[in-house]
N, C-alpha and C positions, 0 to 999 in steps of 0.2 A: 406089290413086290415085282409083277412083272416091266412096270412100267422103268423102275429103278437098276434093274438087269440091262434093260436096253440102251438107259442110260451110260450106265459103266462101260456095257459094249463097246457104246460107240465113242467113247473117251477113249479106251486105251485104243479103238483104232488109229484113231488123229494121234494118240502120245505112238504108235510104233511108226506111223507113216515118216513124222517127222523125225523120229529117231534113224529110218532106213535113208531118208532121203541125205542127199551128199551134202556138204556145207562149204563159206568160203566162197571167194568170187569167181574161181573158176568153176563150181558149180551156181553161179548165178547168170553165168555165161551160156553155160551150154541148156540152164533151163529156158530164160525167156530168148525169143527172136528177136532179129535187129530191129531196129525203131528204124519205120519206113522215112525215107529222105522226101515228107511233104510238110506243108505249115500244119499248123493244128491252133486254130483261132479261140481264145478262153476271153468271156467277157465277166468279169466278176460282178459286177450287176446287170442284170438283161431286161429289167423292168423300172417303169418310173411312173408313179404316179404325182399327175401336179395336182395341187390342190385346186378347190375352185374357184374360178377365175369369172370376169365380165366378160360378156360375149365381144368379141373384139379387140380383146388384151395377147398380144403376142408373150407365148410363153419357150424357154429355152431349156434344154438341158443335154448333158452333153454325155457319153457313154464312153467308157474304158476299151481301147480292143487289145490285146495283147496276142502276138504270134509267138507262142513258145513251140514251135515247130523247129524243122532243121533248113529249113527255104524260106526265101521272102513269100510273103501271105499278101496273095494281088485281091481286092475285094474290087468286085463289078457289078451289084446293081445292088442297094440297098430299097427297105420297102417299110415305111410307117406301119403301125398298128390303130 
C-alpha cells in the first residue's frame, strides 16, 4: 500500500507541475535558451562492419555526415578505427 501512495504522489506531482507551468510559444521562449551559433555534426550511421574479406581485397564504404548546426561544420583530421 505504501509503495502505491508513493506512486500516486508522485503522479499528481508531474499532473500539478505541468498544469502550473505556462503554455504556448511564448512560454517556450522564455523556457529554453538560444541555440548557440556553432555546427552540430550527426552521423546517422557511425559504425560499419564489412564482412570478411581476402587478405589483400580493397574494401570501401562510405559514411553520412550532416551539419545541422547554425555555421558551416569545417572537419580537420579524421582517424580510422
Amino acid at each position: 500500500m505504501l509503495k502505491f501512495g508513493k506512486i500516486l504522489l508522485a503522479a499528481l506531482a508531474i499532473s500539478a507541475a505541468s498544469w502550473a507551468a505556462p503554455q504556448g510559444p511564448a512560454a517556450q521562449n522564455a523556457q529554453s535558451p538560444p541555440e548557440p551559433k556553432t555546427p552540430a555534426v550527426f552521423v546517422p550511421e557511425n559504425r560499419h562492419r564489412f564482412p570478411a574479406v581476402y587478405e589483400g581485397v580493397r574494401v570501401k564504404h562510405e559514411f553520412e555526415i550532416q551539419n545541422r548546426g547554425r555555421v558551416p561544420l569545417d572537419i580537420q583530421k579524421v582517424r580510422t578505427g
